[in-house]
C-alpha angles and dihedrals in degrees: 000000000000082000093064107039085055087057092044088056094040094059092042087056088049095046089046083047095050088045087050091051088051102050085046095054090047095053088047089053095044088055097052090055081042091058103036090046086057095046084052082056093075091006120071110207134211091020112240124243091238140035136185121181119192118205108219123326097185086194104318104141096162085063085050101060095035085053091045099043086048090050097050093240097112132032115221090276090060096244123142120272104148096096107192090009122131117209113188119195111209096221135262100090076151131084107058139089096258096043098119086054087051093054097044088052098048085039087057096036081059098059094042091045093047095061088044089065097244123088142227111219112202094194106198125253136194099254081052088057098065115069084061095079098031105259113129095165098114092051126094120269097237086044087050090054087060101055139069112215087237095056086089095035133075121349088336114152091262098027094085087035092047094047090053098059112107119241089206129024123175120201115183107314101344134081129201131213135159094234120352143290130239142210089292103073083066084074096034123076111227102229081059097040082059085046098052094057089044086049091056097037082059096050093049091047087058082242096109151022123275109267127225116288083230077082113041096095085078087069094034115145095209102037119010129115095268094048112026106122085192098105086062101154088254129152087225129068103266133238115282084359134151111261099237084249091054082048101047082054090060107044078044079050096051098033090245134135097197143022122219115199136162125185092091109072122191127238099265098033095249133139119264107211100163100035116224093242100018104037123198088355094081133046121183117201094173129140134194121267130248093019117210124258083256094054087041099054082043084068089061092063129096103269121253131221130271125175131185111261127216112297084256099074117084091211136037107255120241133234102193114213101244116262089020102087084179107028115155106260150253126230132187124173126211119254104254087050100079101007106209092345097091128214149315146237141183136223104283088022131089139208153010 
């Protein structure tokens, strides 16, 4: 009798044992797709045959879809064609009258480029930012008359959609952000650097705690990564800026060879492929905020072409379309620029 209680017990502690292992297995498996889910977060993987990056829109859908359409991403309904493509956009939807037009076509791009097996990156900007915390201020006053502050609190109909935009996304060699980065990414992981905006976004919205102050420079008004003006396409270092050494750590940091950014737009609007003070290490596809009805009849057009010039030049040249003296423009890179990742565009340009 005793026999056979001991077996009895014997077989229940390994097959608690065996139900522990497995558990155990199970957590260990849930943290790698954790992990790698949160490293596909900043790390595109496996890096797309095509790319086409968008300076800031502030609102202008009808750029959006001219850009789109030039670049072979979208078909005149608006609807998704590009397959594997990846289409980032470089921040700032925000910030013109039609912007709520403009979110609820990337939110929907998203979805149709995501079953297609491409995707559609909103990277966030710092006119995005706002709304999060109610201020609407900076908005203008015909965009402000088609939101609720609580559209982008709580559980309002941007607000989840707004916390999960990365704030950093690397493809290849290149990585994207809406402004610039400083020394103090070489000591921030990227994945938490994304984290720590989302964190704050969260806490504006009423949807989280407050994080650490430790953090708070990712969201900085002055100098974060959605605000910084120290990337200004200037011959001289400019104010509050990287020394090339100090930028040459971080792209080593972040296994990069160039940073995009829009936010700063050049006087003429054009793309800076070689930078006045960075060179080739730092591209701006920015473009300026609110365009005028004339800019923004030019985005209608047929896109014109635009090729990388020699190192030497300090700007891409432009092939205007004829007949379109100002048409948005075309740009195609070289294949050694960005290696497998693909190409750029700004704002009023197109493809890669």
């Amino acid at each position: 009798m005793m026999a056979t209680a001991t077996h009895g017990m014997e077989s229940d502690r390994r097959a608690l044992l065996e139900r522990f292992r497995s558990l155990c297995a199970a957590f260990l498996a849930a943290q790698g797709v954790l992990t790698a889910a949160r490293n596909l977060d900043w790390d595109v993987r496996p890096i797309p045959p095509r790319i086409v990056a968008v300076g800031d829109l502030h609102g202008d859908v009808r750029a959006l879809g001219a850009i789109a359409r030039a670049a072979g991403l979208m078909d005149d309904g608006g609807s998704w064609i590009g397959e594997h493509a990846h289409f980032v956009l470089m921040g700032d939807l925000m910030g013109g009258a039609d912007s709520r037009l403009l979110l609820n076509a990337v939110m929907r791009l998203e979805r149709e480029a995501r079953r297609a097996g491409g995707r559609v990156h909103a990277l966030l900007g710092n006119h995005d930012l706002l709304p999060a915390a109610g201020r609407f201020g900076k908005l203008t006053r015909r965009e402000r008359r088609t939101y609720r502050k609580s559209d982008f609190r709580g559980d309002g109909p941007y607000a989840e959609w707004l916390r999960g935009r990365p704030t950093i996304l690397k493809i290849g060699e290149t990585v994207f952000v809406h402004a610039g980065l400083d020394r103090r990414v070489l000591d921030t992981d990227p994945i938490d650097l994304n984290a720590h905006v989302r964190a704050w976004i969260a806490y504006r919205q009423g949807k989280g705690p407050k994080p650490p102050q430790a953090t708070k420079w990712t969201v900085d008004e002055d100098e974060g990564p959605m605000w910084t003006r120290a990337f200004k396409a200037r011959r001289d270092r400019p104010k509050d800026a990287p020394s090339k050494k100090t930028l040459r750590a971080i792209l080593d940091r972040l296994g990069a060879e160039r940073l995009v950014l829009g936010h700063s737009p050049t006087r003429d609007g054009s793309i800076v492929l070689d930078h006045p003070y960075y060179g080739t290490s730092v591209i701006l596809v920015g473009r300026r905020a609110r365009p005028t009805r004339r800019a923004r009849a030019r985005a209608r057009h047929h896109v014109g072409a635009l090729r990388a010039g020699p190192r030497r030049r300090r700007r891409a040249r432009v092939a205007r379309g004829a007949g379109d003296r100002a048409a948005p423009r075309l740009l195609r890179l070289p294949a050694p620029s960005l290696a497998q990742a693909g190409g750029l565009i700004s704002g009023r340009a197109a493809r890669c």
